[in-house]
N, C-alpha and C positions, 0 to 999 in steps of 0.2 A: 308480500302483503303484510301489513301492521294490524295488531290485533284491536286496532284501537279503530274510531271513528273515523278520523280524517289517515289522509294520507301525505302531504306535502304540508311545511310548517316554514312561516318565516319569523323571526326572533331580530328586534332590535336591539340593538346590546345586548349584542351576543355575546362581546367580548370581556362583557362585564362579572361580577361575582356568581348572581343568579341567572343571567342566559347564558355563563357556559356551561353551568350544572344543566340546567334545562336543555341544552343541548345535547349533551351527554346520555340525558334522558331519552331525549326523542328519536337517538337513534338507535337507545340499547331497542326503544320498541319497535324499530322496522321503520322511522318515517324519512322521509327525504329533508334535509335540514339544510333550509337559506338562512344567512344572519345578513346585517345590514352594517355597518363600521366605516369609520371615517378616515380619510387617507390617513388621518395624522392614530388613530388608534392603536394601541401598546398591544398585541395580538399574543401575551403570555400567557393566558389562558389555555390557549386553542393551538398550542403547538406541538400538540401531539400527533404525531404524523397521522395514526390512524383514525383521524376525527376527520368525517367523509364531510365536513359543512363546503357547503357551496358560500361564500362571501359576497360580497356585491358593496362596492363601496360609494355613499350617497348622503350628504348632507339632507339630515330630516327637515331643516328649515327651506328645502332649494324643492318646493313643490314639485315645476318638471321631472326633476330627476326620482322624484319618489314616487311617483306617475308610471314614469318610465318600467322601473325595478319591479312595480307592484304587478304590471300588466305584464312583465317578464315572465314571475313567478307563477301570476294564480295561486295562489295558497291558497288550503282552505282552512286554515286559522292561522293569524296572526298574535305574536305574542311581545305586547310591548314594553318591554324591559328598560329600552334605554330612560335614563335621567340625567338628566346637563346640574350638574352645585359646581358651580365656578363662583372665582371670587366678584366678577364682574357679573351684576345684577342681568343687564340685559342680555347678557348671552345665557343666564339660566331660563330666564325668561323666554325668550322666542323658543330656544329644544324642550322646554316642558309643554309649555302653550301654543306657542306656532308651529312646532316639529310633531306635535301631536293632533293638530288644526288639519295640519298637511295629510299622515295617514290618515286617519278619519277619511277625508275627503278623496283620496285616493283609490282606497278599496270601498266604496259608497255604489259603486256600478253593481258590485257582485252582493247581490242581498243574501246568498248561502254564505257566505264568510263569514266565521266565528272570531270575534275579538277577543283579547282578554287582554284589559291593560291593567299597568302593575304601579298602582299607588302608590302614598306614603302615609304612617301613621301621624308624621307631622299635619297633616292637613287638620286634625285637631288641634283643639288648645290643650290647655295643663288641666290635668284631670288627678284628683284624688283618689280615684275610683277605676277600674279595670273599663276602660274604653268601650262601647258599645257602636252600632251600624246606626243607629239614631240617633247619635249623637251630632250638635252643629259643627260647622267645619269654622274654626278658630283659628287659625295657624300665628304665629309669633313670630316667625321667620320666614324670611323673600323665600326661601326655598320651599318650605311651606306653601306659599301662597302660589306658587307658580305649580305646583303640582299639581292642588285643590284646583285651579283652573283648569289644566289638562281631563283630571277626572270629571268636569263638570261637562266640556265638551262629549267626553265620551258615555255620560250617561246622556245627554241629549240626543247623541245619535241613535241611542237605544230605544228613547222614549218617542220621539218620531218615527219609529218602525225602520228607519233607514236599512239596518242590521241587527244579528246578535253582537250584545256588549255585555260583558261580566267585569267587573273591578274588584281587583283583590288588594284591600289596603294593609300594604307588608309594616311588618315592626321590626323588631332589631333582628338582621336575620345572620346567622352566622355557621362556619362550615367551611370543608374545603373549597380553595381556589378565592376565600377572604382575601382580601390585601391586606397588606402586612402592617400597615400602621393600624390598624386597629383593635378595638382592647383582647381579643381575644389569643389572636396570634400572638401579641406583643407579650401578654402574660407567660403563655408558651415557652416562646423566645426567652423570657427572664429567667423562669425554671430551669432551662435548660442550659444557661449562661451561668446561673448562679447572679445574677445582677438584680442591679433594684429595678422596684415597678414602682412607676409613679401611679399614683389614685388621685379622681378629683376630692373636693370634699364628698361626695355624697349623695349633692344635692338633689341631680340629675338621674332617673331611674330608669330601668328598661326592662318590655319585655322581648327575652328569646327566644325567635325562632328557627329551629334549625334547617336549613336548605335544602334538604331532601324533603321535609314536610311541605316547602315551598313551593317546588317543584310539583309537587303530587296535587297538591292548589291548584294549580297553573293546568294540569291535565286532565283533571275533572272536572272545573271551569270551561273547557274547551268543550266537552262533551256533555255537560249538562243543559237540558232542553229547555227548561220553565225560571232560570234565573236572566235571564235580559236584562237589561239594567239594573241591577242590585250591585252596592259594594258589601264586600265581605271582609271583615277583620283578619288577615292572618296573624294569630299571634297565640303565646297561650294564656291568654289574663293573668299572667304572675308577672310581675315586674322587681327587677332586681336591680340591684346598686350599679 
């Protein structure tokens, strides 16, 4: 037995930065861990032999089959990780908004099931100022906007009593099992190469959060009673170059 609320958990994108840390998580505390991934999915994350996840492979856009998976599992929190940024608009589109349409709808029978879906700080616009939960959703980029959609369905499901729904809108989050091309690892990589870093100008700032705070997000989300449809900022209001 886990010491925690629920007991079985399914995680889409799994395979990704933060569901396989959260993976990791959920079974240091005892829970039974399904992830959900796509035949074509790069599974380096998760190649540790001793990571007991149950996998289950199902295109989030292919309704049936996330029917199917959902009613396999029973979980009693679902935690939605997966994000589609491809360079082709409409396949971002359908896996933030249709593949997220789909869950929703899938797990809508079981009204105890706890949601927690996992936004993007992009679904704002450009702010001069440390980002707030009151703030309008502006985004500047498809990616952006296909997210801000996803979270919009999933606070609907909330506000219609359907289920519990929490939204945790993540910012730059960084940590082990990062991919490599990005700034953090790469800086790394350069120290430790002795090679140059490239820097953009400037322009563009961010704030950091690191993955295990993320994580901790993600399972108190799960377990907290009185936030139903609320998003929450993960982030720390400092933003850096």
């Amino acid at each position: 037995m886990s010491g925690m609320a629920f007991e079985r958990v399914l995680i889409t994108g799994i395979a990704g930065h933060v569901g396989a840390n959260l993976a990791r998580a959920c079974l240091r505390n005892g829970l039974e861990v399904h992830g959900l991934v796509r035949s074509t999915t790069d599974l380096w994350r998760l190649q540790d032999s001793s990571l007991a996840v149950r996998l289950h492979s199902v295109d989030l856009t292919c309704y049936d089959s996330v029917c199917r998976i959902v009613e396999e599992v029973a979980p009693d929190v679902v935690f939605h990780c997966a994000a589609e940024r491809r360079q082709e608009y409409p396949a971002t589109l359908m896996g933030n908004v249709l593949g997220t349409a789909n869950l929703l709808e899938a797990t809508r029978p079981d009204s105890k099931l706890r949601f927690v879906h996992l936004a993007s700080s992009l679904e704002y616009g450009p702010s001069d100022r440390p980002l707030r939960e009151t703030d309008r959703l502006q985004p500047t980029t498809r990616y952006g906007a296909s997210k801000a959609g996803g979270t919009l369905l999933a606070q609907q499901a909330a506000h219609s009593g359907q289920r519990h729904v929490v939204v945790l809108r993540l910012f730059h989050v960084y940590g082990p099992w990062e991919s490599p091309h990005r700034l953090v690892p790469t800086a790394i990589m350069a120290a430790h190469t002795g090679t140059e870093l490239h820097l953009t100008t400037g322009d563009f700032r961010r704030d950091y959060i690191y993955v295990d705070d993320v994580v901790t997000a993600c399972l108190r989300a799960a377990e907290a009673e009185r936030i139903s449809g609320e998003a929450i900022n993960i982030g720390t209001g400092v933003d850096r170059l």
